[in-house]
N, C-alpha and C positions, 0 to 999 in steps of 0.2 A: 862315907862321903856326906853324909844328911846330918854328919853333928860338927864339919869342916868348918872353919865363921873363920873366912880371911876377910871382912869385911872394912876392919882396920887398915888393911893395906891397900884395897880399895884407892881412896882419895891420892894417894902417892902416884897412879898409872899417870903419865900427861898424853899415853895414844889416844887416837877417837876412838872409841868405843861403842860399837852395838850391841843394843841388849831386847832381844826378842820375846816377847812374852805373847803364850800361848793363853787366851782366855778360859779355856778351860783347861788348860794342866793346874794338874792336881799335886804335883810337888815341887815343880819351879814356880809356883803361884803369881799372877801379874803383882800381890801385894812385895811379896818377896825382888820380885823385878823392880820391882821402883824404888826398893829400898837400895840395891845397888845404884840404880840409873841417881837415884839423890848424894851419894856418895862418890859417884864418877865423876870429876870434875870437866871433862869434856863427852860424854856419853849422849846419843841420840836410843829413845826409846820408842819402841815400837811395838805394840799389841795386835795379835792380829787373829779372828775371830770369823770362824769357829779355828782354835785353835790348842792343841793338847801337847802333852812332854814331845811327841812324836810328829810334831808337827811336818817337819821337813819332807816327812814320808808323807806324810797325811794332804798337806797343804801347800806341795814343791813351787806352784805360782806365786801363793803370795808371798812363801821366806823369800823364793828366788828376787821378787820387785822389793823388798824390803833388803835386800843384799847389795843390788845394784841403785838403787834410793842412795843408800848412802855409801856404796864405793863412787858415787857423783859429785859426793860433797865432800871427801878427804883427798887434800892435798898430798901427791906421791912423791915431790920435789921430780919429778920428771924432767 
């Protein structure tokens, strides 16, 4: 997985997209995060800190308001 680069195909998604970057993970890197979040054409980025690969375990409040953050701003067609 660590040498996969779909990053070309990237820019083609038109869903919203969240991209959560863990301040301290050490191989999803918030640098690495932004390089997709700059190539998503509609993407919301969000760092959140203290935060590691594991975060969700680690940090279940803040992924949780960082989930619901932006299931508030994507349109469902409802």
């Amino acid at each position: 997985m660590a040498r996969l680069n779909c990053l070309h195909l990237i820019p083609q998604l038109e869903l919203p997209i969240l991209i959560l970057a863990g301040s301290q993970d050490l191989s999803s890197t918030p640098e690495r995060m932004r390089t997709i979040h700059a190539a998503a054409k509609n993407s919301t980025f969000v760092e959140i800190n203290p935060g590691t690969h594991m975060m969700a375990m680690e940090q279940p409040d803040s992924v949780a308001k960082a989930l619901l953050d932006f299931r508030n701003t994507v349109d469902l067609g409802e």
